[in-house]
C-alpha positions in Angstrom: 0.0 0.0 0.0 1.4 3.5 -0.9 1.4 6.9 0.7 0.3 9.8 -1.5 2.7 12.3 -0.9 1.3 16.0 -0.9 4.0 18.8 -2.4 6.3 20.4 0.3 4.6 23.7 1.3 6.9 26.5 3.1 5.4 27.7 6.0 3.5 31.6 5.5 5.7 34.2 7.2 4.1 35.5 10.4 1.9 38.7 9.9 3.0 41.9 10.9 0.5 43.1 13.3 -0.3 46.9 13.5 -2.7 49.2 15.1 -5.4 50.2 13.5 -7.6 53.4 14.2 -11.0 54.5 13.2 -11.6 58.0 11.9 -13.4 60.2 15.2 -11.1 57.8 17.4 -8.8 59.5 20.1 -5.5 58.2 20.3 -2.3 59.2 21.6 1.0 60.6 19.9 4.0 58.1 20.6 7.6 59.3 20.4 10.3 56.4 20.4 13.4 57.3 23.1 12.9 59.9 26.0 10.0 61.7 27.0 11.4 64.7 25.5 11.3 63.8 22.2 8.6 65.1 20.0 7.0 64.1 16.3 6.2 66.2 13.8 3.0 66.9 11.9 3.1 67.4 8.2 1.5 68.4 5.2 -0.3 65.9 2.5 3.0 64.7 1.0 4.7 64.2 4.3 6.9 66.7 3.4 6.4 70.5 5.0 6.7 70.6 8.8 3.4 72.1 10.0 3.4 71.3 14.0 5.3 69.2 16.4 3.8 67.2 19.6 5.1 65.7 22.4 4.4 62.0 23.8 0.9 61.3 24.8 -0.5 64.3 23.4 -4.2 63.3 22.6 -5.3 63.9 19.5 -8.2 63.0 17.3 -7.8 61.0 14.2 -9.9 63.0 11.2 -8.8 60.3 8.1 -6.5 58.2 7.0 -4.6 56.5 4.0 -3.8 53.6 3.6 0.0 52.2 3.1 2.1 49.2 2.8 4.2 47.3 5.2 2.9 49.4 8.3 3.1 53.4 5.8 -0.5 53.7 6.7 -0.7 57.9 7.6 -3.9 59.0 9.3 -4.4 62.8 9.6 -5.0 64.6 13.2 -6.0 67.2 15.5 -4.3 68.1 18.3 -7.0 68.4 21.2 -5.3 71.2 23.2 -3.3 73.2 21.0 -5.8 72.1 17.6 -3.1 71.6 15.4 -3.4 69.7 12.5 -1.6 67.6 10.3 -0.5 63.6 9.1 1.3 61.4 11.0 2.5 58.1 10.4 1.0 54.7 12.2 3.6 53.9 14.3 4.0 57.4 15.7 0.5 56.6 17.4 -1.0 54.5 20.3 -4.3 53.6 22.2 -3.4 54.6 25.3 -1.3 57.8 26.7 1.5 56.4 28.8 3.3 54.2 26.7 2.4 49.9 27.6 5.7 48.0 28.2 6.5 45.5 25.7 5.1 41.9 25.7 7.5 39.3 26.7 7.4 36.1 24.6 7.7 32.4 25.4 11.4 31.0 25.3 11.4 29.2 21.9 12.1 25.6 22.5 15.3 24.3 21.6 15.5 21.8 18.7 18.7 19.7 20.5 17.9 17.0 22.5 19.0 16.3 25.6 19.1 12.4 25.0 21.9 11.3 22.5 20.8 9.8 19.4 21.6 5.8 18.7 23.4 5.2 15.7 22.5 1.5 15.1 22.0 -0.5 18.5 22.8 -3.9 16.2 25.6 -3.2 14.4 25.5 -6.4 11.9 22.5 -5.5 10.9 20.7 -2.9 8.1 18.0 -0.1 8.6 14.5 -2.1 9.0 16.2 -5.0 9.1 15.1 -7.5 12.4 17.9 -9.2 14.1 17.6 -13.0 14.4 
């Protein structure tokens, strides 16, 4: 009796997960390093530097567009100073202090601990029964 084989399929990479924000949502500007550092609204083309905010500044989002590989840009509004202007997804969070990052599980190690037998009957072939 045979075994059908089924072709060799490569695993799918693992999907890049990003926030996502609805237009009228509040969210948060995020700044990467200190608490000093600030990001900076621009114009349409991402280009001209219209207003700069500092981390966790609430701000509402008024649209977006969509990107590739985490380039979505979704346009804002400052709440206290009403400034306006586009800022990039990952320049943006959910909440206003900053969550720490999620630790993941230890990956298992693919060596075993318990050596690996050769051929326990020398004399004798793979599948092959000693007599």
């Amino acid at each position: 009796m045979g075994f059908s084989r089924a072709p060799f399929r490569a695993p799918s990479p693992p999907r890049v997960r990003t926030v996502v924000f609805a237009v009228g949502q509040r969210a948060y500007v995020a700044c990467s390093g200190d608490g000093l550092a600030r990001v900076t609204l621009t114009d349409d083309a991402g280009k001209i530097a219209r207003a700069s905010l500092g981390d966790g500044a609430e701000v509402a989002i008024l649209a977006w567009r969509p990107g590739v590989a985490g380039n979505t840009r979704y346009r804002v509004r400052a709440t206290d100073t009403e400034a306006e202007g586009w800022l990039a997804v990952c320049e943006l969070r959910g909440t206003k202090v900053a969550l720490p990052p999620v630790l993941s599980a230890p990956t298992p190690h693919t060596t075993s601990s318990v050596p690996l037998r050769v051929n326990d009957h020398p004399g004798h072939r793979f599948g092959q029964r000693g007599e």
